[in-house]
N, C-alpha and C positions, 0 to 999 in steps of 0.2 A: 763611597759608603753613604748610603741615607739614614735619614733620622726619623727613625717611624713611632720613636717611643712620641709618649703622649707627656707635654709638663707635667711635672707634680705640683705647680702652684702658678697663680693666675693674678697679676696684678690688676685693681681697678684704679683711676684717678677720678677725683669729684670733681668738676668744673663748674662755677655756677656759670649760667648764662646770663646774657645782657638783661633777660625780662625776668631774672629772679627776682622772687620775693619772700618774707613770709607774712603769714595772713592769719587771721583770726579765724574760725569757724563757730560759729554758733549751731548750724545744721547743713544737712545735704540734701540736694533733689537731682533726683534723676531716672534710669532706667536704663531700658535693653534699647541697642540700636540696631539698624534694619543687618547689620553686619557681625550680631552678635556679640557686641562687644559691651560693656559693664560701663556708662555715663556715670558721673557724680558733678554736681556742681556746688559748688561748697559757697555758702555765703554767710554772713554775719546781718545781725537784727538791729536796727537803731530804729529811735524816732526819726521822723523826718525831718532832715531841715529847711527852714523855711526860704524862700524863693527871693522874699520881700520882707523887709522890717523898717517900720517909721519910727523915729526919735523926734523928740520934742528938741529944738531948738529956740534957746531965746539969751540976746544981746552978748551972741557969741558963743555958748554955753550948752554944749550935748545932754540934754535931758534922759530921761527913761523912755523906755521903747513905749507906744502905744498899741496896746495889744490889739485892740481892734481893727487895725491899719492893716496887721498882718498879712500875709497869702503865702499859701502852702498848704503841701498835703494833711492828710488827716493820716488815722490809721497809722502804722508801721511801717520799716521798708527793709524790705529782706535784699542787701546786694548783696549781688552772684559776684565773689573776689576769682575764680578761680575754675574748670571744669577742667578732669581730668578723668580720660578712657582707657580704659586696659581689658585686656582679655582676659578668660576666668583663670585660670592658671595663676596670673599675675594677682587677681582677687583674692585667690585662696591663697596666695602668699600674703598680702596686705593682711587678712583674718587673723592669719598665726601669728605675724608680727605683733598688731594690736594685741591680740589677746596677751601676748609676751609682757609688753611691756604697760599692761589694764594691769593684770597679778603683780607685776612686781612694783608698782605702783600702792596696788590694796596692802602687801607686803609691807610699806616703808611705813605708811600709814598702818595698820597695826603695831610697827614698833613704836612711832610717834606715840600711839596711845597707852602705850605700855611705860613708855618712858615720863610720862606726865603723872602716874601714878605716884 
């Protein structure tokens, strides 16, 4: 006798993997690639840090940093923590999600504000 019926329920297991993390995002960059597929690279903004710092040493004794000594970038520095590709299906799932949990978020915060009344 075979078993043609279809489950009625479907178990998933979450496993992180070795190179899990989680990350900050401050913004995303990205686009369409030559295989149709949805790019994002998510990175977070800091100043830069600097390369090189001189301190003032004397008869033993770490003084203050000499800012003019310094070297290093200027400007901002947007690193890229993360890039992740999915196909549009998978996007317009990510969409609904977000949007899910954007509203019930605006949601918790309206009662906040309600409750501070």
């Amino acid at each position: 006798m075979t078993n043609d019926a279809q489950p009625s329920e479907v178990a998933f297991h979450f496993l992180k993997s070795a190179n899990y993390r989680t990350v900050h995002a401050d913004g995303v960059w990205g686009g369409i690639a030559p295989n149709l597929t949805i790019q994002m690279h998510f990175y977070s903004e800091r100043l830069p840090i600097p390369q090189k710092v001189v301190h003032s040493f004397e008869s033993g004794v770490l003084g203050g940093e000499i800012q003019e000594k310094r070297e290093g970038k200027s400007g901002l520095v947007r690193e890229v923590e993360v890039g992740v590709t999915m196909n549009v299906a998978q996007a317009e799932a990510l969409i609904s999600w977000l949007r899910e949990k954007i509203d019930l978020v605006r949601d918790l915060e309206k009662g906040a504000k309600h409750g501070t009344d």
